[in-house]
C-alpha positions in Angstrom: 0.0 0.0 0.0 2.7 2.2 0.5 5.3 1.6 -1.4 3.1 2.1 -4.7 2.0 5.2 -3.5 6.0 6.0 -2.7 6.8 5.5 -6.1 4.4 7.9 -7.4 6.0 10.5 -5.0 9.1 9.8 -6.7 8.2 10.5 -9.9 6.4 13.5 -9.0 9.3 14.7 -7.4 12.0 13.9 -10.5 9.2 16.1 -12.3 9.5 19.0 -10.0 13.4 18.8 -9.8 13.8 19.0 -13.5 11.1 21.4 -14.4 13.5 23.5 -11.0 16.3 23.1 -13.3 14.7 24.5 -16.4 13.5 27.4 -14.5 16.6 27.9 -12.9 18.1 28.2 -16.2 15.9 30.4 -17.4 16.8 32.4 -14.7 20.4 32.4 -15.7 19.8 33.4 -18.9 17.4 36.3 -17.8 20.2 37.5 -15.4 23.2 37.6 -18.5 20.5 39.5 -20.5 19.8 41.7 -17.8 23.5 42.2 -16.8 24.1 42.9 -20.7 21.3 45.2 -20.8 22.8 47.6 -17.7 26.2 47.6 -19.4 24.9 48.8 -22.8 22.9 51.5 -20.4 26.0 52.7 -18.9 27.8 52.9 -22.3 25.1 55.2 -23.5 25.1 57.0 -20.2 28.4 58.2 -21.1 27.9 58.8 -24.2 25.1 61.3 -23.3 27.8 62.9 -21.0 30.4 63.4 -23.6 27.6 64.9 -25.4 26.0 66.7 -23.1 29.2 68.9 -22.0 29.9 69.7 -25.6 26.9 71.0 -25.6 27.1 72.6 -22.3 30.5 74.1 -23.7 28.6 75.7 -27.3 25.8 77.0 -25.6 28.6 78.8 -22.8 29.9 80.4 -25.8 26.5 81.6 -27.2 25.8 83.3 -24.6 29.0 85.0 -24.1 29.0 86.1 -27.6 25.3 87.4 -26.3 26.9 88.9 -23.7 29.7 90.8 -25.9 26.9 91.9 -28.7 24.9 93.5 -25.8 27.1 94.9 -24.3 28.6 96.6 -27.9 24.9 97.7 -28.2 24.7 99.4 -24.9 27.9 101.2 -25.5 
């Protein structure tokens, strides 16, 4: 009575441990996408920065050249 009933246990638990593998997997591969994902962010992050200051730089030298037309006006 028991032992048939033991077996089936067995089984279902071979089941469970390999579908945990596959999902365990899965999670492995989610995490290297992920990870990949972050480092592809930070490149463009930087990117944006180097970007960003040039721009910071040309529009500092607009409005000095503003500054230097108004000030020739106001003369």
């Amino acid at each position: 009575m028991i032992v048939p009933e033991l077996n089936s246990i067995k089984k279902e638990n071979a089941k469970i441990k390999l579908s945990l593998g596959l999902i365990n997997k899965r999670l492995d591969d989610v995490n290297r996408h992920l990870v990949d994902q972050s480092r592809r962010i930070d490149e463009t992050n930087k990117r944006t920065d180097v970007v960003r200051e040039g721009l910071e730089q040309k529009i500092d030298a607009t409005n000095n050249r503003i500054d230097q037309l108004t000030f020739q006006v106001a003369r």
